[in-house]
C-alpha positions, 0 to 999 in steps of 0.5 A, spaced: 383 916 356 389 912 359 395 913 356 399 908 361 400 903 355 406 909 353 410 907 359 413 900 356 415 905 350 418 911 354 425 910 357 426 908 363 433 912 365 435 918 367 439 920 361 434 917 356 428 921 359 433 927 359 434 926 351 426 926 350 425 932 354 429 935 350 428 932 343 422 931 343 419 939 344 425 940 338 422 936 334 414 939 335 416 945 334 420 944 328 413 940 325 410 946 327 414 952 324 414 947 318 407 946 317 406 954 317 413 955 313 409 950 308 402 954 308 405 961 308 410 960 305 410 954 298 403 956 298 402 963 299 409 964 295 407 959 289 400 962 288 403 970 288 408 967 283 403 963 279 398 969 278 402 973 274 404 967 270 397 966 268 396 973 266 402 972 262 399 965 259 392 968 257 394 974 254 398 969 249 392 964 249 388 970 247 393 972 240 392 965 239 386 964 238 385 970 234 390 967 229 388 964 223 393 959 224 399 956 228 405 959 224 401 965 224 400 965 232 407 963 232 409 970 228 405 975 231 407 972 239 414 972 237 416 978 241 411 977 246 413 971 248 421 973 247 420 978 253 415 974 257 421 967 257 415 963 254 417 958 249 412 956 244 410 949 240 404 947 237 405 939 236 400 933 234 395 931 238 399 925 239 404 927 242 401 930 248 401 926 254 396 921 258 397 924 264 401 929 268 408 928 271 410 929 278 414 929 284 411 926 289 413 931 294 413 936 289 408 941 294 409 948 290 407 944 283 401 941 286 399 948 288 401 951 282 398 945 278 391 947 280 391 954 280 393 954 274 387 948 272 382 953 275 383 959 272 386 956 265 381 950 263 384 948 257 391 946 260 391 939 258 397 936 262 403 938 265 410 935 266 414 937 272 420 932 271 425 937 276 426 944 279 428 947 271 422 947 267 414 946 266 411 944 261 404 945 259 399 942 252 394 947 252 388 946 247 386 951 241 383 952 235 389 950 231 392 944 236 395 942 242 400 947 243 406 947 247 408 951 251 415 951 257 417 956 262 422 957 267 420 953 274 422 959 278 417 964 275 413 960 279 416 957 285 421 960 290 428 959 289 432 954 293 425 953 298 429 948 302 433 952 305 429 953 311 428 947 313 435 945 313 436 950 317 431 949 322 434 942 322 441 943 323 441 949 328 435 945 332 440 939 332 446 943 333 442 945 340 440 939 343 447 937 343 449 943 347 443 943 350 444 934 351 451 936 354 449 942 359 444 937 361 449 931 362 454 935 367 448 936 371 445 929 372 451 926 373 451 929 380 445 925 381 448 918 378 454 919 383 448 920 388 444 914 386 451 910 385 452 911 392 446 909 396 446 904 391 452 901 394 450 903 401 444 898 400 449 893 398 453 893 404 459 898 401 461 904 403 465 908 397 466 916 397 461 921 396 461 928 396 455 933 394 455 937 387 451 939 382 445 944 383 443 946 390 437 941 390 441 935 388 447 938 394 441 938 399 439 931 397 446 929 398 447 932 404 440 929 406 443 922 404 450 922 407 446 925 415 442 918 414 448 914 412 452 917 419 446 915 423 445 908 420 452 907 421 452 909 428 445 906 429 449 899 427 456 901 431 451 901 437 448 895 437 454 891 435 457 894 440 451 893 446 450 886 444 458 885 444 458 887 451 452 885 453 455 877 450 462 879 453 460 880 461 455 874 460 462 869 459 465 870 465 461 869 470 458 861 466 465 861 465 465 860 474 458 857 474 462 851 469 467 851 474 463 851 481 459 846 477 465 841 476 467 840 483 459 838 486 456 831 484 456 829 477 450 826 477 448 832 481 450 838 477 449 834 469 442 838 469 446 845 471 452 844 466 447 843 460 442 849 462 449 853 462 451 851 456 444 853 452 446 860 455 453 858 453 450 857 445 445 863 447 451 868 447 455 865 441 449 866 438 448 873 441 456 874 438 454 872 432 447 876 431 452 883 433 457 881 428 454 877 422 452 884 417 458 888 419 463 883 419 469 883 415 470 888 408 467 887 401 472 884 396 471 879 390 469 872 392 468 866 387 461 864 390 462 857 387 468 856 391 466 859 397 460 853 397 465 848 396 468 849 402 463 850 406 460 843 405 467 840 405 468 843 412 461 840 415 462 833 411 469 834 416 463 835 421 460 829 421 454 832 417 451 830 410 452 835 406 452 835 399 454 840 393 449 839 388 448 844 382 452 850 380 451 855 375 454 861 372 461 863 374 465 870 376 467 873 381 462 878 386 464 883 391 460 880 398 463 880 405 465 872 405 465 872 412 459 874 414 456 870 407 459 864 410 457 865 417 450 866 414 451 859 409 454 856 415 447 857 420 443 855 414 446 848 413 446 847 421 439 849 421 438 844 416 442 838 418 439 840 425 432 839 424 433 834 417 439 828 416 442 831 410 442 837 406 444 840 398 447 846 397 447 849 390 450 856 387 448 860 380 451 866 379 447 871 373 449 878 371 444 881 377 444 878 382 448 870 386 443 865 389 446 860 394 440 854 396 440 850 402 434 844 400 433 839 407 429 834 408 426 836 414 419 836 416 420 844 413 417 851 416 409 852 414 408 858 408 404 862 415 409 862 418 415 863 414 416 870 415 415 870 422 421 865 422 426 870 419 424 875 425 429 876 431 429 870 437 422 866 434 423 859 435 418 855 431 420 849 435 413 846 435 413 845 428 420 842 427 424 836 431 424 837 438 429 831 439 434 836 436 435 840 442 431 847 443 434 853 438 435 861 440 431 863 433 437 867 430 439 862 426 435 865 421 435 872 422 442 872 422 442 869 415 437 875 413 440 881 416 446 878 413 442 878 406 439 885 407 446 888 407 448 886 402 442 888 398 438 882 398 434 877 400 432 871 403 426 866 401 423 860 405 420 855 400 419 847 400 424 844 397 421 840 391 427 834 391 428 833 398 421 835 401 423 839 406 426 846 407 428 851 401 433 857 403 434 861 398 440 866 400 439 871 394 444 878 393 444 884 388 451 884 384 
């Protein structure tokens, strides 16, 4: 049998899981202790206790039935019935009641009831209104008699007592043992928190506490932190320098080339600046992910300048939808830079592009539509890949591309805990970019 339908039901949190660790064995044994409580001690109690009533209720039924008559009973069963607590009363047939009367969890009085029924045939009904008395109407040969009785001859006194007990005492420890337990997940929650963040592109403060398990994963999680970090410090730094000693020498291949023939040399300075491009965006590859610190940016804003700065640029770019508002940690120049390329590749291989923002409690959507001949859904996840020019599928009067406009845009969105998505836009026809990041 499968019980994966219980996972929807379950919690889903480390803190919610905890409390069902601890409240549900609770619950379970109290359940437990209840129902041999009930068994053992309702059930085998009361059935003790009505034995000896019913040994006092024959010896009574057994003067009555050798009277001549009820005022005789009554007479002769008088001193019995003082020593014994029982009150007698014979009454008129109708005034014996239909049907029993009782709680409906009254447990003890079902018990005491039928035990009484199977040794005392000839109780007829029996009223038990609360925990003072009960009263039974028996027939005899001389009329329905009344008879009253204390209800502690035949239950236990204050049975609940236990039970409250059980329950106070198992609620009073799962509260110490919920806070015990709080102090010891909340080092992974600092833990999850961190990583959480270092997914996002943020670096906070962190240091392993807790258990020696917990400790172990957080020293484990603060050595991979260091090696990542020193991993993306290296690279910045040999694409930087590699980029830095490329400029000087096309910086003298462009001034060699000025004092040679114009019609000469043209072919020369465009082939130097390609590599000049190459190495801009070489730059901008080592730098976009890291570049700059996080700090609360309005989304909304930031969109609006960056189409106000390519309208300036001769570029069609319009600001066509924006949803939500708010303030959200990100880097805005690496966001801008990786906005930037987006709308230059869409201008590049369309005539205009449409830029639109939403922002919700999870996560901030920047979208980039064109209406360029787009990017084939086989070969959208090769196009966000390092130097993968996908030239033959778009202009090639545009001029060639490096292939890391794209990449830059989905690093930049990885460090941040996001991602980017490539589909057709509905509107235009051409490219979708969505540029999605984690809140």
């Amino acid at each position: 049998m499968s019980f994966r339908w219980l996972k929807s039901y379950l919690p889903r949190g480390l803190y919610g899981r905890a409390a069902l660790i601890l409240i549900f064995p609770v619950v379970v044994l109290q359940l437990v202790v209840s129902i041999v409580f009930i068994q053992r001690h309702f059930e085998d109690v009361t059935t003790q206790m009505t034995q000896t009533v019913i040994r006092e209720l024959r010896l009574v039924l057994d003067g009555v039935d050798v009277a001549d008559d009820g005022v005789t009973a009554l007479m002769s069963l008088e001193e019995i019935t003082r020593t014994l607590q029982l009150r007698l009363s014979f009454v008129r047939p109708d005034a014996v009641p239909q049907a029993d009367t009782i709680r409906w969890y009254d447990f003890s009085g079902r018990v005491m009831l039928n035990k009484l029924r199977g040794a005392l045939p000839q109780v007829e009904t029996a009223l038990l209104p609360d925990n003072d008395d009960v009263t039974l109407f028996v027939i005899t040969p001389q009329g329905p008699l009344e008879i009253t009785f204390d209800r502690r001859r035949v239950s236990a006194s204050n049975p609940h007592q236990l039970l409250v007990n059980m329950v106070f005492f198992g609620g009073l420890m799962t509260i110490i043992a919920y806070l015990y337990l709080r102090n010891q997940l909340r080092p992974i929650t600092r833990l999850a928190s961190a990583a959480e963040a270092f997914g996002r592109g943020r670096h906070v403060p962190y240091a392993p506490r807790g258990a020696l398990e917990v400790r172990a994963a957080g020293n484990a999680f603060l050595d991979m932190r260091n090696r990542i970090e020193r991993q993306i410090e290296q690279r910045t730094l040999m694409l930087s320098g590699v980029s830095h000693d490329l400029r000087t020498p096309l910086t003298r291949l462009k001034l060699g080339l000025s004092l040679i023939d114009e019609d000469e040399a043209a072919p020369l300075l465009r082939d130097v600046d390609d590599m000049q491009r190459l190495v801009d965006e070489f730059l901008s590859f080592a730098k976009g992910a890291s570049e700059g610190e996080a700090e609360e940016t309005d989304p909304a804003s930031l969109v609006r300048q960056i189409a106000e700065d390519a309208r300036r640029s001769g570029k069609a770019v319009d600001v066509t939808e924006i949803n939500g508002e708010g303030r959200v940690a990100l880097r805005p120049l690496a966001i801008r830079r990786a906005l930037e390329n987006l709308v230059n590749n869409a201008v590049r291989y369309g005539t205009k592009a449409e830029m639109s923002v939403a922002v919700t409690d999870k996560a901030v959507r920047f979208r980039i539509d064109d209406d360029g001949p787009g990017i084939a859904p086989e070969l959208r996840s090769d196009a966000l890949k390092p130097f993968m020019r996908l030239d033959p599928a778009r202009n090639q009067d545009k001029g060639s591309g490096v292939g890391l406009g794209l990449a830059i845009a989905h690093d930049i969105a990885r460090s941040h805990g996001g991602s980017l998505r490539l589909a057709e836009a509905e509107g235009l026809g051409g490219l979708r970019v969505d540029l999605i990041l984690a809140r």
